[in-house]
C-alpha positions as CSV (number, residue, x, y, z in Angstrom):
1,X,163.6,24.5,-44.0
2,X,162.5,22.1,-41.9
3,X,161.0,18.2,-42.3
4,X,158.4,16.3,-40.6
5,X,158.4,12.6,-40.8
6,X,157.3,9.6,-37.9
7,X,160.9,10.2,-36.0
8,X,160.4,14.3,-35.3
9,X,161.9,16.9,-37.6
10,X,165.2,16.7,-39.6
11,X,166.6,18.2,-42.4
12,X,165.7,18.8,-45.6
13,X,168.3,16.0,-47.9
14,X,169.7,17.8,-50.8
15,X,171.7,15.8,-53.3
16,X,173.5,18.8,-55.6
17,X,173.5,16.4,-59.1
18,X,176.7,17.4,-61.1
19,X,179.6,16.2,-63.1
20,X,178.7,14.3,-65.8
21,X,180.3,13.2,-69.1
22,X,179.5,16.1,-71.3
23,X,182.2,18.6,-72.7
24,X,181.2,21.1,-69.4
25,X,181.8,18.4,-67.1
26,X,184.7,21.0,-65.7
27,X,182.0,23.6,-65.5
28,X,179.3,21.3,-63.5
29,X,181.5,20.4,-60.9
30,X,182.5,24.0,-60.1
31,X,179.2,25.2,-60.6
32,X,178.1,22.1,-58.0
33,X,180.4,22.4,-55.4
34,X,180.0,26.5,-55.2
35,X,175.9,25.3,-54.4
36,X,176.6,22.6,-52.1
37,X,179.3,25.0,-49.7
38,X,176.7,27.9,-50.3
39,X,173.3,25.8,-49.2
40,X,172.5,26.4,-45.8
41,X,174.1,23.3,-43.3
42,X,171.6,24.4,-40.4
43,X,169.0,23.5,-43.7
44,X,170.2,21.0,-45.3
45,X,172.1,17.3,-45.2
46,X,174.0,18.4,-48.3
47,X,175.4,15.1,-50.4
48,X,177.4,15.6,-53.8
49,X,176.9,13.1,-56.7
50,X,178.4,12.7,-59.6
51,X,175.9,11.4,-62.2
52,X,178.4,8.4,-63.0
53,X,176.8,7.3,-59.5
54,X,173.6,7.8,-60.1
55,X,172.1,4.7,-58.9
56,X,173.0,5.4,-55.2
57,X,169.6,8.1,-55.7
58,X,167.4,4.7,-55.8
59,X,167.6,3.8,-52.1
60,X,165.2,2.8,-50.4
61,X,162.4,3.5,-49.2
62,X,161.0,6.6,-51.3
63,X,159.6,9.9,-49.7
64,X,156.9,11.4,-50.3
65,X,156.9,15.2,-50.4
66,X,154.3,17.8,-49.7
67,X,155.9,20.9,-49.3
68,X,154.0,23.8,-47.6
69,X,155.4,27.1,-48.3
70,X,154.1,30.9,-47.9
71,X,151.7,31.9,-50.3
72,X,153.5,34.8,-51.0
73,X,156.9,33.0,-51.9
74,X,158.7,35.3,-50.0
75,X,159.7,32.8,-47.4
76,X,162.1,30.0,-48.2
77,X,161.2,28.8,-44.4
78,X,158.4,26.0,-44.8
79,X,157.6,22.3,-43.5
80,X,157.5,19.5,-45.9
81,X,155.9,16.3,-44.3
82,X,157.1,12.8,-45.1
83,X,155.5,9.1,-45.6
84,X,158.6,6.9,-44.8
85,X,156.1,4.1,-46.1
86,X,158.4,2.1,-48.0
87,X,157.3,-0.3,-51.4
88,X,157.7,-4.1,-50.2
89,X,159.0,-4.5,-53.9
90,X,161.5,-2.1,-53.8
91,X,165.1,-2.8,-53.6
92,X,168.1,-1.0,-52.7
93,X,171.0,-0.7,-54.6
94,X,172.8,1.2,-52.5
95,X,174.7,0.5,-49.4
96,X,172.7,-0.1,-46.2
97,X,174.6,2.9,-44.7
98,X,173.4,5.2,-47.2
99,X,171.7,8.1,-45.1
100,X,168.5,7.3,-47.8
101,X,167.6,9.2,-51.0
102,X,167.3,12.9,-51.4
103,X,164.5,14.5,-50.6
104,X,165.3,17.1,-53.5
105,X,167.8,17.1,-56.2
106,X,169.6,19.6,-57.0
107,X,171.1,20.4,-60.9
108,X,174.1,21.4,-60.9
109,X,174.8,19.9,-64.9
110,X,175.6,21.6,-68.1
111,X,175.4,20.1,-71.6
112,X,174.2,16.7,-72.8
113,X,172.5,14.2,-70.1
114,X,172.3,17.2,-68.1
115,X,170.5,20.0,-69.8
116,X,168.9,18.1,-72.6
117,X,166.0,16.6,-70.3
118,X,167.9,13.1,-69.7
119,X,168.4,13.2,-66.6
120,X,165.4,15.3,-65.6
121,X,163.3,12.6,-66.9
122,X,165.1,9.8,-65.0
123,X,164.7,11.6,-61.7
124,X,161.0,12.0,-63.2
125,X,161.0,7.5,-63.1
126,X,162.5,7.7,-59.5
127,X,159.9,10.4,-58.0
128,X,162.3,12.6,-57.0
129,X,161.7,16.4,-57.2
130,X,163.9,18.6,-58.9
131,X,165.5,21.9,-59.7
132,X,164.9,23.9,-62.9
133,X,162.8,22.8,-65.9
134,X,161.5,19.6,-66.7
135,X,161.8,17.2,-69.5
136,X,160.1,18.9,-72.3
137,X,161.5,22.4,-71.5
138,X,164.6,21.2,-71.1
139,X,165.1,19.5,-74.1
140,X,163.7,21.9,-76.3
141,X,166.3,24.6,-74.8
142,X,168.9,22.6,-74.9
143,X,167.9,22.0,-79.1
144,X,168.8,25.6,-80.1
145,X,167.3,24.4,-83.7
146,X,163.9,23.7,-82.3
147,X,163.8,26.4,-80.1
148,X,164.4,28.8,-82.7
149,X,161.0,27.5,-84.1
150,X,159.2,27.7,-80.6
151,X,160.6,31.7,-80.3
152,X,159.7,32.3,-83.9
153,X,155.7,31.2,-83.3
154,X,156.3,33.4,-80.5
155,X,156.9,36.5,-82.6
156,X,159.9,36.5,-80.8
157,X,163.5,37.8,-83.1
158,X,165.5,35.6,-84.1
159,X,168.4,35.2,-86.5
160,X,168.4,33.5,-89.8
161,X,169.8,30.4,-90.7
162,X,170.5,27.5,-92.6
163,X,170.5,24.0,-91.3
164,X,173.1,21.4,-92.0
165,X,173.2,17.7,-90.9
166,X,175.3,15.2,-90.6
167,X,175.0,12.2,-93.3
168,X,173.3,15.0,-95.4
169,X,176.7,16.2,-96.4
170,X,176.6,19.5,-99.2
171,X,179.7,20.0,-101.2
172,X,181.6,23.1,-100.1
173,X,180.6,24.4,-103.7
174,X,176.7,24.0,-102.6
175,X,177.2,25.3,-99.1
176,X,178.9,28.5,-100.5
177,X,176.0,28.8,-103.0
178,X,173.0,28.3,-100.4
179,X,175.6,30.8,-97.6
180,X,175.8,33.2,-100.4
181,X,171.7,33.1,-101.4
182,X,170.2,33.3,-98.0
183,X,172.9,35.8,-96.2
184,X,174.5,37.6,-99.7
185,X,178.1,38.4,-98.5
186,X,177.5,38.8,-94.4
187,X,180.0,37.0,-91.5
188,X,178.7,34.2,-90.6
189,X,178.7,32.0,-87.3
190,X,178.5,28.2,-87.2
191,X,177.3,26.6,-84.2
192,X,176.2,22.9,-83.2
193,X,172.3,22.9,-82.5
194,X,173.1,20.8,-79.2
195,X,175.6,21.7,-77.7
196,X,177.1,24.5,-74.8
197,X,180.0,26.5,-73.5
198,X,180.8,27.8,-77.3
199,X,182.0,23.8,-78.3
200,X,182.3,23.5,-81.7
201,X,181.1,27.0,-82.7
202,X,183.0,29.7,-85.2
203,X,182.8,32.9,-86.1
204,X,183.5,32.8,-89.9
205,X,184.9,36.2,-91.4
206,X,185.9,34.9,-94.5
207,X,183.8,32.5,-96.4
208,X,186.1,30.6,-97.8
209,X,186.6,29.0,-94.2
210,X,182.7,28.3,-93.9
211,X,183.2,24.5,-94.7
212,X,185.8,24.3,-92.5
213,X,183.9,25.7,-89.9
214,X,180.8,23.4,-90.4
215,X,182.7,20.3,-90.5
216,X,184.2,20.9,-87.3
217,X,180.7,21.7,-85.8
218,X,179.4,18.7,-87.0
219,X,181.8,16.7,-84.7
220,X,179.8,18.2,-81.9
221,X,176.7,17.4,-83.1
222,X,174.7,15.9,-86.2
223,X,172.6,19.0,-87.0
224,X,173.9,22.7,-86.8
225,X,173.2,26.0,-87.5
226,X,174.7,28.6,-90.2
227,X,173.6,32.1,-88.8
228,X,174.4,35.5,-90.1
229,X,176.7,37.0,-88.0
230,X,174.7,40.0,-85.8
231,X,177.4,42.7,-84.5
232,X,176.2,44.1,-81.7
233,X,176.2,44.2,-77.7
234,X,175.8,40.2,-75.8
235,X,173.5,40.8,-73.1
236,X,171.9,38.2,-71.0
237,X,168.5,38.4,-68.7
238,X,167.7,35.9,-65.8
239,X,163.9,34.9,-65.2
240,X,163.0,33.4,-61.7
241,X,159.5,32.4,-60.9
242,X,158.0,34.6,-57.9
243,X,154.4,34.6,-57.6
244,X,154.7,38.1,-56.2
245,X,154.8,39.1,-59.8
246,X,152.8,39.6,-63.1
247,X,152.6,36.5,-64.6
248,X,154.2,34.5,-62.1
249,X,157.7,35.7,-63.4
250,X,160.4,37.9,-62.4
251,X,163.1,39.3,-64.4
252,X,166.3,40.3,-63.2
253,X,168.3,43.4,-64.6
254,X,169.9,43.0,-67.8
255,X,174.0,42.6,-67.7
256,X,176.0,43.4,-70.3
257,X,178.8,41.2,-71.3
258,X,182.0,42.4,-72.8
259,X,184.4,39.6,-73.7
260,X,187.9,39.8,-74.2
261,X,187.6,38.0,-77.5
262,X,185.9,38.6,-80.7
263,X,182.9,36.9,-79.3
264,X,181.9,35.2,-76.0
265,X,183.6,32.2,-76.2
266,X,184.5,29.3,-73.8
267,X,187.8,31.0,-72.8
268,X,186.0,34.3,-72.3
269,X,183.2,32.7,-70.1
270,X,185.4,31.3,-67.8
271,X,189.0,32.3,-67.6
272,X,189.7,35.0,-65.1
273,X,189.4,37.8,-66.8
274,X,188.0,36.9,-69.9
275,X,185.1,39.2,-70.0
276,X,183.4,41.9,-67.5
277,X,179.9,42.2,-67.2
278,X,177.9,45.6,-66.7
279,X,174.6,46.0,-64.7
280,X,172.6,47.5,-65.7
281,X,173.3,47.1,-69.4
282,X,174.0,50.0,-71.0
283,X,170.8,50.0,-73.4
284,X,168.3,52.1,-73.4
285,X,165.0,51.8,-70.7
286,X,163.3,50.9,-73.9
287,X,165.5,48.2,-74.8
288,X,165.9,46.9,-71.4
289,X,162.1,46.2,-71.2
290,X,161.8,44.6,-74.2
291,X,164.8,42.3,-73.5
292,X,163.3,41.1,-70.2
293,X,160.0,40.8,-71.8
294,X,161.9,38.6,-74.2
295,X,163.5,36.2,-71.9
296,X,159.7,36.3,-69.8
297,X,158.2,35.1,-73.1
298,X,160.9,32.4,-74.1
299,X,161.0,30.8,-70.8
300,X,156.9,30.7,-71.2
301,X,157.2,29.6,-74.7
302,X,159.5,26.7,-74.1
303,X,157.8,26.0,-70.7
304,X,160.4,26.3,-68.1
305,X,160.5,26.1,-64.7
306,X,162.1,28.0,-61.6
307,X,165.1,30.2,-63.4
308,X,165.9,30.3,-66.9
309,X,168.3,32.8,-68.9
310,X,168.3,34.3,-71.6
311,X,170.9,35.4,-74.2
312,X,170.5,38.0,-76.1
313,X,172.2,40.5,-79.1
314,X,171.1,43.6,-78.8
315,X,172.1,46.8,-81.9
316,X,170.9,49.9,-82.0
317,X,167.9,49.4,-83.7
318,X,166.8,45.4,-82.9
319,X,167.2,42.6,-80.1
320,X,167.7,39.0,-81.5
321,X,167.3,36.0,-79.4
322,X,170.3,33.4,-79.3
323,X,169.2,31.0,-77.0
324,X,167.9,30.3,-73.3
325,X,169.7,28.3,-70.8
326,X,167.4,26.0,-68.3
327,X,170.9,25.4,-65.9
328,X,173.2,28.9,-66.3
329,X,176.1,28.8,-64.2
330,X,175.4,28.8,-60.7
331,X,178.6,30.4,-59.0
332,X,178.1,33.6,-57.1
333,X,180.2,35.4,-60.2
334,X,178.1,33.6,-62.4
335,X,176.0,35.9,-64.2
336,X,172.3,35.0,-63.2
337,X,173.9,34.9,-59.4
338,X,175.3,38.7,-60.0
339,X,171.5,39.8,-61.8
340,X,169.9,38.4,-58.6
341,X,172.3,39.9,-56.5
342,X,171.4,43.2,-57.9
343,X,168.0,42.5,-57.5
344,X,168.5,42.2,-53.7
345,X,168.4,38.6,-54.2
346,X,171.6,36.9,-52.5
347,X,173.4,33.9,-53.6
348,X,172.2,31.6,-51.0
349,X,168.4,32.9,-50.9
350,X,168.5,32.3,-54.6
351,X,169.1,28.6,-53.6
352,X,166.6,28.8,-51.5
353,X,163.9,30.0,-53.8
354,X,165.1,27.2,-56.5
355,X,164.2,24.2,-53.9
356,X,161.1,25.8,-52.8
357,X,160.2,25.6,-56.3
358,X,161.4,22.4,-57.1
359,X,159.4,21.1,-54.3
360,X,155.9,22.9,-55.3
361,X,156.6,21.0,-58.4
């Protein structure tokens, strides 16, 4: 991918965004520094920033981006012209041998300031284009509370729950008695509505250890969720945009996840050898289509952009919905990397497809 600007061609500037403050800071930067060694250097200027640096994406002067690309979206090859007309009022706050601004950012984040449409919408104030979904889409994902609302106007399947927030405390005596009228006797889980990477969740067999579980949820996040517990098989299905399809939207084959523990949890994500994914999924053709029509319809419902992924319980008879992640881990053994690989998709094409899009905007 090539750029034109007053001085000839040059290469398109990348800043991979990652790091952060949230509790998957340790997850972001291995997820960002797998993208920035994968992006193409014949490509790219590659730069790495840690969003505790943020300001040193304000330099000066701005770009101004007008990517063209094949209308087909098969090519990541295209020419993206650029107005080095700077602002007279704007003013660097970076050092004068900063090599300028990116021309595209990256996202490399996970969890709060990163997935919850902060820093989308701050990179929205600075003019710079992006990877992934924008503000709205982002937050609402990120909300698992609201987003169960969005999927349910959706006619999408979801499970049921009970809401409990913080400063809107119920005894453990009324929480028992509201568990006991809405699920009867089922396992519950607890989860913060907020949050990633399993944090503050529990998987409650007992229900005596249901107020346990909520208050520790609740130091995750002020409002979380009390769902019945679904026993079934974790799948997930990636969505990528690619105007060679139906509706603008590709899904990739549905993987099967099989965690060591009793449920995917943090340790089963990402220790080696914590869980072992399958693809295809071993579901049946009927229940694979209806899964990646799912995920299609929740990342049109919540109205994301480029890749989403979607997480799903599937039984024998049903498919729920758990939730959809905007910025799934981007390692080539992460699992919307090994769906596209499947798909004939490799790891660094995939990046490729992600900037196009963030460029089209």
């Amino acid at each position: 991918m090539s750029l034109e600007s007053g001085e000839g061609l040059r290469k398109l500037r990348v800043a991979v965004l990652m790091g952060g403050s949230s509790n998957e800071r340790a997850v972001s930067l291995s997820t960002g520094k797998q993208i920035a060694q994968s992006l193409a250097p014949a490509k790219y200027q590659i730069t790495t920033v840690d969003t505790r640096d943020m300001l040193a994406l304000t330099a000066s002067p701005p770009a101004k981006i007008s990517p063209l690309v094949a209308e087909n979206g098969t090519k990541t090859e295209g020419k993206v012209t650029i107005d080095s007309e700077s602002s007279s009022n704007s003013v660097p706050v970076v050092p004068e041998s900063h090599e300028g601004r990116p021309d595209v950012v990256f996202i490399a984040l996970h969890g709060r300031g990163g997935e919850d449409g902060t820093i989308q919408g701050a990179l929205e104030l600075m003019g710079i284009p992006y990877t992934g979904s924008g503000v709205l889409a982002s937050a609402l994902a990120m909300n698992k509370r609201m987003a169960k609302q969005m999927f349910r106007s959706y006619g999408i399947p979801v499970i049921d729950d009970i809401v409990v927030q913080r400063g809107k405390p119920l005894s453990p005596e009324q929480l028992l008695e509201q568990a006991a009228q809405v699920f009867g006797d089922s396992a519950l889980f607890v989860k913060p509505s907020s949050e990633g990477s399993t944090f503050g969740c529990s998987l409650v067999l007992e229900r005596a250890d249901l107020p346990n579980a909520v208050t520790f949820a609740l130091q995750y996040d002020e409002t979380i969720l009390v769902e019945r517990y679904i026993k079934g098989m974790e799948i997930t299905v990636g969505v990528l945009e690619d105007p060679n399809e139906e509706e603008g939207l590709l899904a990739l084959p549905v993987i099967e996840i099989i965690p060591k523990n009793a449920y995917y949890d943090y340790e089963s994500k990402y220790a080696e050898g914590g869980s072992e994914h399958v693809i295809p999924a071993r579901i049946s053709a009927e229940q694979t289509a209806l899964a990646q029509e799912y995920a299609k319809r929740c990342h049109t419902a919540l109205g994301c952009r480029g890749m989403s992924r979607t997480d799903l319980i599937a039984t024998e008879n049903a498919l729920y919905v758990l939730e959809v992640n905007t910025i799934p881990g981007m390692t080539p053994t992460s699992l919307l990397p090994q769906a596209a690989e499947v798909a004939g998709i490799s790891f660094p094409e995939l990046l490729d497809r992600l900037i196009v899009s963030a460029l089209r905007g």
